[in-house]
C-alpha positions as CSV (number, residue, x, y, z in Angstrom):
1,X,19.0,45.3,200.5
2,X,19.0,42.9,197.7
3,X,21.2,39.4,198.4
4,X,22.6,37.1,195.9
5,X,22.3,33.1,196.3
6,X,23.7,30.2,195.3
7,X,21.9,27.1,194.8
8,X,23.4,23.8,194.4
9,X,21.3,22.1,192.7
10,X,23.1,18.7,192.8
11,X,22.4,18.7,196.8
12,X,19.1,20.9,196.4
13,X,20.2,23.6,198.9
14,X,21.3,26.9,199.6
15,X,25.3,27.1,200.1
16,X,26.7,30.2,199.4
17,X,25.1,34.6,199.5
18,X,26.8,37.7,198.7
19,X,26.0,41.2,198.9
20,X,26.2,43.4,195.8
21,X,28.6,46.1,195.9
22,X,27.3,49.6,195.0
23,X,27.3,49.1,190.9
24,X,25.9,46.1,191.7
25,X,28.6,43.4,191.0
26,X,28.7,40.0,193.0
27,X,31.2,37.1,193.0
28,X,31.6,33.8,194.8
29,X,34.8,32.2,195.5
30,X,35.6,28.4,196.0
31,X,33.4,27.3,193.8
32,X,33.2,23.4,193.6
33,X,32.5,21.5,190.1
34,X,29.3,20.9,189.8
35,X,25.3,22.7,188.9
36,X,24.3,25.5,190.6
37,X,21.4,28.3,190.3
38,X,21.2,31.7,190.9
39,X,18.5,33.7,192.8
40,X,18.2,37.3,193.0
41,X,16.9,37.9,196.5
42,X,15.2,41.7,196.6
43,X,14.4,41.8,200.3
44,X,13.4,45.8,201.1
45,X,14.4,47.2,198.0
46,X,11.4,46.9,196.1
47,X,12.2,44.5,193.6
48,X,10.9,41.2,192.3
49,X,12.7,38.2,193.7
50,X,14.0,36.3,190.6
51,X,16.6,33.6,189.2
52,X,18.9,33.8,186.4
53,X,17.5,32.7,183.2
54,X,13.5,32.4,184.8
55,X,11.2,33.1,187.0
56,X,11.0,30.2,189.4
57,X,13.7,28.0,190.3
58,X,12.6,25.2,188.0
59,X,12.6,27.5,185.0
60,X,16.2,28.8,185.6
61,X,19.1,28.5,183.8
62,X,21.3,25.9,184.9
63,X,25.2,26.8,185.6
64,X,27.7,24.1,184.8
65,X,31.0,24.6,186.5
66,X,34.0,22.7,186.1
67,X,37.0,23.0,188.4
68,X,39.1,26.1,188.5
69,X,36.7,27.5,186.2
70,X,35.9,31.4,186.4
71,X,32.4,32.0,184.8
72,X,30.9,35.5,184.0
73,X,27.9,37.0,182.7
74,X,25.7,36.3,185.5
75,X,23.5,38.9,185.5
76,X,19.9,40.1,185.8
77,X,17.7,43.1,185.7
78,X,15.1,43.3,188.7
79,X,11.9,44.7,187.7
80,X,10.2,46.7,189.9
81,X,7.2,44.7,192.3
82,X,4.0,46.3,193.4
83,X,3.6,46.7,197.6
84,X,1.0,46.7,199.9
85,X,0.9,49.3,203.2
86,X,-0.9,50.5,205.5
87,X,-2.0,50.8,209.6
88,X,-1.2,47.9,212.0
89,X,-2.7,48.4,215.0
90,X,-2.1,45.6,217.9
91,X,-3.6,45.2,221.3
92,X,-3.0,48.1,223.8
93,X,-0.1,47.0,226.4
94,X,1.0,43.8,223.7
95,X,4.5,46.2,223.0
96,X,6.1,45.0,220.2
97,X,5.8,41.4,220.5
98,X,3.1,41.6,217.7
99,X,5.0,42.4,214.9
100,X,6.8,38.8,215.4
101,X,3.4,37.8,213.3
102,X,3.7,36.2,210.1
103,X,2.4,38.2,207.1
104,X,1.4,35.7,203.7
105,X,0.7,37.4,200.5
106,X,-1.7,34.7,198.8
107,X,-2.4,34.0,195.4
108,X,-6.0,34.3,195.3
109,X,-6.2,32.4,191.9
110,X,-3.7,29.7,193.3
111,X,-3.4,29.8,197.3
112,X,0.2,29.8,196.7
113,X,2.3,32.2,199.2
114,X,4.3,34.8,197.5
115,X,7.5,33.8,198.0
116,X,10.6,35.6,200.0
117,X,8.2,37.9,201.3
118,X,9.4,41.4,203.1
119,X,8.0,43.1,205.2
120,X,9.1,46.4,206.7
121,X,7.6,48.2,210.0
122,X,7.5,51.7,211.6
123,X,5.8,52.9,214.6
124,X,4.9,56.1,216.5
125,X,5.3,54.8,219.9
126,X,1.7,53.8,220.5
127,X,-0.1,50.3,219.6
128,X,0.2,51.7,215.9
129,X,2.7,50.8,213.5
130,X,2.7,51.4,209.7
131,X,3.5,48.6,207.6
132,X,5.2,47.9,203.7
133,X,5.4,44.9,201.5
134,X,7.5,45.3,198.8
135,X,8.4,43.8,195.8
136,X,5.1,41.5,194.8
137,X,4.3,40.8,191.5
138,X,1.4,42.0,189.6
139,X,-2.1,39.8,190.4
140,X,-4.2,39.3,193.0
141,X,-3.8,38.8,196.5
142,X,-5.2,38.0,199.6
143,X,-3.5,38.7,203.0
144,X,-2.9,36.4,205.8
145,X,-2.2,37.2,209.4
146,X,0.2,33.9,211.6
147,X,0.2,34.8,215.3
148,X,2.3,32.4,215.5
149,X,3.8,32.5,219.0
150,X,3.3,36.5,218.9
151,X,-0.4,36.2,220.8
152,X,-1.9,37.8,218.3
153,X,-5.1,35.9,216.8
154,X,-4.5,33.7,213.0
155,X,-6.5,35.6,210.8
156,X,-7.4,37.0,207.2
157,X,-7.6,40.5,205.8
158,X,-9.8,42.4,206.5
159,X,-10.9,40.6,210.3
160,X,-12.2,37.3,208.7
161,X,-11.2,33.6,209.8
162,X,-10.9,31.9,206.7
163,X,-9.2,32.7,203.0
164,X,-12.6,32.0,201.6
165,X,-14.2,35.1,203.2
166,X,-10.6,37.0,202.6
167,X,-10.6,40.7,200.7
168,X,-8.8,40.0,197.3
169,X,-6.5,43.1,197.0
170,X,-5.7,43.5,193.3
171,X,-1.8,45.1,192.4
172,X,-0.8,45.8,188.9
173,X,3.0,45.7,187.5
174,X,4.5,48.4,190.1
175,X,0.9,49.3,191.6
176,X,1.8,50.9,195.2
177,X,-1.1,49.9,196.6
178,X,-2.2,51.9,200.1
179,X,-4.5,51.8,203.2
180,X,-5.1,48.1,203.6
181,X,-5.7,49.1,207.4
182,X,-5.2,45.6,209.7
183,X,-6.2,45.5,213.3
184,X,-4.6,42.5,215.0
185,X,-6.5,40.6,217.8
186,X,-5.6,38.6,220.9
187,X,-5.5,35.0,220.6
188,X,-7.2,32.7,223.2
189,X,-5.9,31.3,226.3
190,X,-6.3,27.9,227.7
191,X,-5.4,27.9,231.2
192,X,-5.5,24.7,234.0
193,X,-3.9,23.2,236.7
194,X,-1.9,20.1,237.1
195,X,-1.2,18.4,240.2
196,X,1.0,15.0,241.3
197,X,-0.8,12.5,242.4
198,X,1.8,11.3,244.6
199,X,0.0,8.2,245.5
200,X,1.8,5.0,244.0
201,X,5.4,6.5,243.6
């Protein structure tokens, strides 16, 4: 489901989200003078994450609003984002506690992380889950795995360590792009013992 945000970019943060009703119309109420921003948030539904009036947030289109003021027009048309699926398969006896782990779609040209991300899951009751990324924009990419506090091992696709030795996957405008196939590992363990020296206290 796509969100709606408000930025206000006088204090550089996030203050206000609606929900768009089934023709897709949003409002905010209580508006305060001053600038804001507006971001089309896509989450699941397959579309590109933009702002009004650009791309990024530094190329959109500022709103000025003074008080009492009731401005309209503020609307966008989300294009369509490639995806990325496949197999997830995680540890036998590691239950769900794997799919806590981050997924990072990285520019390979720029390292940069796709932003606002989503990632959806589905399993069939074994240590195999299938996996979809939605809503990335055409270029190419290179997948990173955050275990995180999930167990599961940091790593690249497909089973490397580093972004260096990373596949590139390469999505066109709308590409659905399918069997990138990830097998997730268990992370290492440190284990010790401390004891008190009670000696002194």
């Amino acid at each position: 489901m796509s969100t709606i945000e408000l930025y206000d970019a006088d204090l550089g943060a996030y203050i206000l989200s609606a929900l768009p009703s089934g023709d897709g119309a949003f409002s905010f109420a209580d508006v305060k003078a001053g600038n804001y921003r507006v971001k089309f948030q896509t989450g699941s539904s397959g579309g590109i994450t933009t702002w009004y009036g650009g791309e990024t947030v530094e190329s959109s289109k500022l709103i000025n609003v003074t008080s009492g003021q009731a401005i309209t027009g503020i609307n966008a048309t989300l294009a369509r984002g490639a995806s990325i699926s496949g197999q997830l398969t995680v540890p036998p006896g590691s239950g769900d506690k794997f799919l806590s782990t981050r997924f990072a779609v990285v520019s390979a040209e720029t390292g940069v992380e796709v932003p606002d991300g989503h990632i959806n899951f589905g399993g069939n009751g074994t240590n195999v889950y299938e996996y979809w990324i939605p809503g990335i924009p055409a270029g190419s990419y290179k997948l990173h795995f955050d275990g995180q506090s999930s167990g599961a091992a940091d790593q690249w696709y497909d089973g490397v360590s580093s972004a260096a030795a990373a596949k590139t996957i390469t999505l066109a405008a709308g590409q659905d792009v399918r069997g990138i196939d990830v097998v997730l590992q268990s992370g290492g363990k440190i284990r010790g013992k401390v004891t008190l020296n009670r000696t002194g206290f």
